[in-house]
N, C-alpha and C positions, 0 to 999 in steps of 0.2 A: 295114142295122141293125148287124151285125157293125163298120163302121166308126164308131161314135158313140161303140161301148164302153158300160162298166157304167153303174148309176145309173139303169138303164130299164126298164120293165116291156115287153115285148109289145103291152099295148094302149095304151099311150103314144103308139103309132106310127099310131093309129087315132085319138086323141082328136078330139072335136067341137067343144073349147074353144078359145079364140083362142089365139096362141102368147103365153107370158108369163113372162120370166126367174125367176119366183119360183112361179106357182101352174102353168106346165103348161111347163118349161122345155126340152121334147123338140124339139131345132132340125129335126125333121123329121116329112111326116105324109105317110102313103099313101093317104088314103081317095081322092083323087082319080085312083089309079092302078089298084087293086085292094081291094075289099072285105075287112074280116079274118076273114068268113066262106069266103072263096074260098083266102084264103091258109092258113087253115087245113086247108082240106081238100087243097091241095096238098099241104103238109108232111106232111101226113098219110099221104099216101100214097107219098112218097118212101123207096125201097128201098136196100140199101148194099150187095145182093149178088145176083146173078142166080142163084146155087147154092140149092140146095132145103136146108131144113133139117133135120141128121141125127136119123136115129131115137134117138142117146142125147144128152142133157144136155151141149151144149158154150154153156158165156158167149159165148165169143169169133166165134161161128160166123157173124156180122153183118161182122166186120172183117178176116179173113182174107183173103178174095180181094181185099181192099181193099190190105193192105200187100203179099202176095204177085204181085202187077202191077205197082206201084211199084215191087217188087225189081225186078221182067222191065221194067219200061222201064228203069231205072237204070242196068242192067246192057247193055242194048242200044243206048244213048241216051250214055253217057258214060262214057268211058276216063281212071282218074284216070292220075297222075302216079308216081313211082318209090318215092314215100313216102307211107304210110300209117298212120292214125293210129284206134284202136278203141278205145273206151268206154261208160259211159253216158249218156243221154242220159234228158229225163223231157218228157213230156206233162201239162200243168198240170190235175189234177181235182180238189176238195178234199174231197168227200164219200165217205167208205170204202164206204158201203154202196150206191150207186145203180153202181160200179165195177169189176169183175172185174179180176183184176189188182193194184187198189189197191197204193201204197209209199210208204214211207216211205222220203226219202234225205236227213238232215239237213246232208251236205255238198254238196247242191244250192242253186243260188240259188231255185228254185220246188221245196221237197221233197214236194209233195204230188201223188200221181196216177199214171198208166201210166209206167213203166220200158220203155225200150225200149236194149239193145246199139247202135251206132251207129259205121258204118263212114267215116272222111272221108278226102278229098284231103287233103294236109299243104300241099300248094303252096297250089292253089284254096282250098280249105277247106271242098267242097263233098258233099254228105253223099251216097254210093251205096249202101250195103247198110245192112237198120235191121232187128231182128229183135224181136218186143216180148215181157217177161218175165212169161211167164204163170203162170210158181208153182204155189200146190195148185190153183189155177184151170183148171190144164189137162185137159183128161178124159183118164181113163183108158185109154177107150177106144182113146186117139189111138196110143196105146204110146208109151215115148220116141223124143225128136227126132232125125233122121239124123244116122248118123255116133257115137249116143250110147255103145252097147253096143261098140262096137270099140274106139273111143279117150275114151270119158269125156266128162264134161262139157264139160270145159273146149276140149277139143281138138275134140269135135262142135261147137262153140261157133263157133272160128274156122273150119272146115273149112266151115262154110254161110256165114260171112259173110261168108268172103274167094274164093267159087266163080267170081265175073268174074272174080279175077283170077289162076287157077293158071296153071301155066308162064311167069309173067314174069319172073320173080325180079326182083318188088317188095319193100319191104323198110317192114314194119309194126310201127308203137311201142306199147306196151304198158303198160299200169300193175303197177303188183305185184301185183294181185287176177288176173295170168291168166300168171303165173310159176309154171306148170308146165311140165319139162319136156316130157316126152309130149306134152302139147298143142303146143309147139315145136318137136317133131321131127314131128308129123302134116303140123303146115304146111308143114315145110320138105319131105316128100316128096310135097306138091301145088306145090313149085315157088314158094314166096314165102320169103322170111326175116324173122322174126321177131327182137325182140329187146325184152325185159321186163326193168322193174324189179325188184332182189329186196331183199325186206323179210322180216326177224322177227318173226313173227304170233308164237305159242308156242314153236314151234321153228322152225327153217328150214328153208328148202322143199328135197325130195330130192333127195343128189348136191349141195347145197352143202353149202364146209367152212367156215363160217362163223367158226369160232373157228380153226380154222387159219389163214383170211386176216387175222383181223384180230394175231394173231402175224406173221405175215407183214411186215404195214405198218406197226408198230412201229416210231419211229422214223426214219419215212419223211417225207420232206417234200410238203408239198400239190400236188395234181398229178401224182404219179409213178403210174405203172402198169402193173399186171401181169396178166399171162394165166392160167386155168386151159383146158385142154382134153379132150373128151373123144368119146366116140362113146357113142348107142344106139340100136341098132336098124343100126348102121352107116352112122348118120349122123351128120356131125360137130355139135359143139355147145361154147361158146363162153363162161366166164364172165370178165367184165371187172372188175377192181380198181381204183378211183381214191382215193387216198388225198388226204382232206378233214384241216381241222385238229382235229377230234374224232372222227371215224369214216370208216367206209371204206364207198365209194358201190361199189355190186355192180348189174352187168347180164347176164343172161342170153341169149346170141344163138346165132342159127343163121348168122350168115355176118358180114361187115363185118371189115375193120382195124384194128388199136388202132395206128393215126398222124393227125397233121392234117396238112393243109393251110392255104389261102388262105382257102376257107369255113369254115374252125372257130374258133367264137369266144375269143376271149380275156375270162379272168375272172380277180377281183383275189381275194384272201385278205388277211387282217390289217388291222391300220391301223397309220401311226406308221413307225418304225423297220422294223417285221414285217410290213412290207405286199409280198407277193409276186404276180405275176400267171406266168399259164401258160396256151397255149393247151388248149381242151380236147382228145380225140381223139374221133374219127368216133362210136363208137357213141353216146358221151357229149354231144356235140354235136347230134346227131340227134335224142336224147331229148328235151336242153331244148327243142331249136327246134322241134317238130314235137308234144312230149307234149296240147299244151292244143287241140290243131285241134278236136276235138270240142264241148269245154266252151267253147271262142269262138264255135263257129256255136250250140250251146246258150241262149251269154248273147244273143249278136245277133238272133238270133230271139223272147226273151223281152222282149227290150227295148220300152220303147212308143214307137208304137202297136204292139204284137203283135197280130197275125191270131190266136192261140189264147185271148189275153185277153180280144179285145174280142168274140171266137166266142159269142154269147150262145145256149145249148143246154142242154137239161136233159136230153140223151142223152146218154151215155159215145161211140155209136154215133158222133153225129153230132161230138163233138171230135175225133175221130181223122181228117174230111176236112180240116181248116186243118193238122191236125198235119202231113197228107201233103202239104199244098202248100207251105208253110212250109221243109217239110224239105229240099226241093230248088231252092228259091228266095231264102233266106234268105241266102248269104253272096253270091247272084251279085249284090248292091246295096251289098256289105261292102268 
């Protein structure tokens, strides 16, 4: 059923009527196979968790052991590559109220539905660690999530997502929504390196000089760049300056070179007479080539036919099984 996709009721798939492009155009019919008295009682009685459910009030308590085995095979099952790449990621539901969880993400191509963090290969592009955003949805009961009350949000954030892989000294790309440093220095003293976009929300984010760098590259031609350095916690920490023809591109790292090589791409500035090119350097070449792994297995797996699309269910429970298969199948046909 899931492969016909929308445009179909349930009992479509049971009809008595001849098949007929116009009045019963469903190219497929089960009566012959299973009664949809039987199938309904199957479905009926199909379960998402062998855990007993808690004495207090959790939504979520159907899909938990569901993503949390996922993690444990992912993590058992497949060893990514040196580059890593974490974001979000969305599970398509459009209805807020049948949804715990529910979000809104209008710079999503599907903005409707489960949020979930979302950890990939940069090379493969293959998705291992997925954490889903439960919001006020969470119970209370649960207390905050590990790792939250020591190093915060952001750095409990990464500190569970990236748990395959501490002691490699891998080295994971970042958006500007997780350019803090703390949560930067947490990972780096789990043994990975981090390295985040930094942007101007209201202010900038702590420990950058913002207006001092962009005094700094005043005057500078495109392409050049400069270091800041620093320590906290006695761990080193890394902000990167590339001066653009209007502003100055700022990266926050835990480890990495500011040189290229043979792998760093070269990019053009200007047009006309002002047209300059310059290779990039390492942090900055890592960022572009590696920032979108997420949002490409995202679109690849949205794309049709999608198994979450054509997933015809009126459980939230029951999207969240194509979302988990999807998730780790989706780029190995990409």
């Amino acid at each position: 059923m899931s492969s016909v996709g929308g445009g179909y009721k349930k009992i479509d798939f049971w009809s008595t009527l001849p098949s007929d492009e116009r009045t019963n155009p469903c190219p497929y019919n089960f009566r012959k196979y299973m009664s949809l008295k039987r199938f309904d009682a199957i479905t009926a009685a199909l379960a998402f968790t062998d855990a007993n459910k808690p004495t207090y009030r959790d939504k979520f308590w159907e899909v938990r052991q569901l993503i949390a085995e996922w993690n444990k095979n992912m993590a058992k099952a497949f060893s990514p590559s040196w580059i890593l790449c974490l974001d979000e990621s969305m599970s398509i539901w459009h209805s807020r109220w049948t949804c715990p969880g529910w979000v809104f993400c209008p710079r999503k191509p599907h903005p409707f539905g489960n949020e979930y963090y979302s950890a990939c290969c940069g090379m493969s592009g293959l998705m291992f660690s997925v954490e889903l955003v439960e919001g006020k949805d969470r119970p209370v009961d649960l207390g905050p999530p590990e790792f939250e009350t020591v190093i915060g949000k952001t750095g409990g954030l990464l500190v569970r997502m990236l748990k395959s892989c501490f002691n490699t000294r891998r080295y994971v790309v970042l958006d500007s929504g997780f350019c803090v440093l703390k949560a930067l220095v947490a990972v780096y003293e789990k043994g990975i390196y981090a390295g985040s976009l930094i942007k101007k929300r209201r202010y900038w984010p702590a420990l950058v000089p913002g207006k001092a760098m962009d005094e700094r590259f005043a005057g500078k031609s495109p392409g050049e760049c400069e270091a800041i350095t620093g320590t906290l916690n006695a761990s080193p920490y890394f902000i990167w300056g590339m001066k653009e023809p209007d502003y100055v591109m700022r990266i926050m790292t835990t480890g990495g070179v500011l040189e290229e090589d043979d792998t760093c791409r070269i990019t053009y500035r200007g047009s006309g007479n002002d047209r300059t090119s310059f290779p990039y350097k390492k942090p900055f070449n890592w960022h572009f080539k590696y920032r979108h792994a997420v949002d490409d297995h995202n679109n690849f797996r949205h794309a049709l036919p999608s198994l979450e699309v054509t997933w015809v269910t009126q459980s939230y429970r029951g999207q969240h099984i194509p979302c988990m298969q999807i998730f780790c199948l989706a780029r190995s046909f990409g």
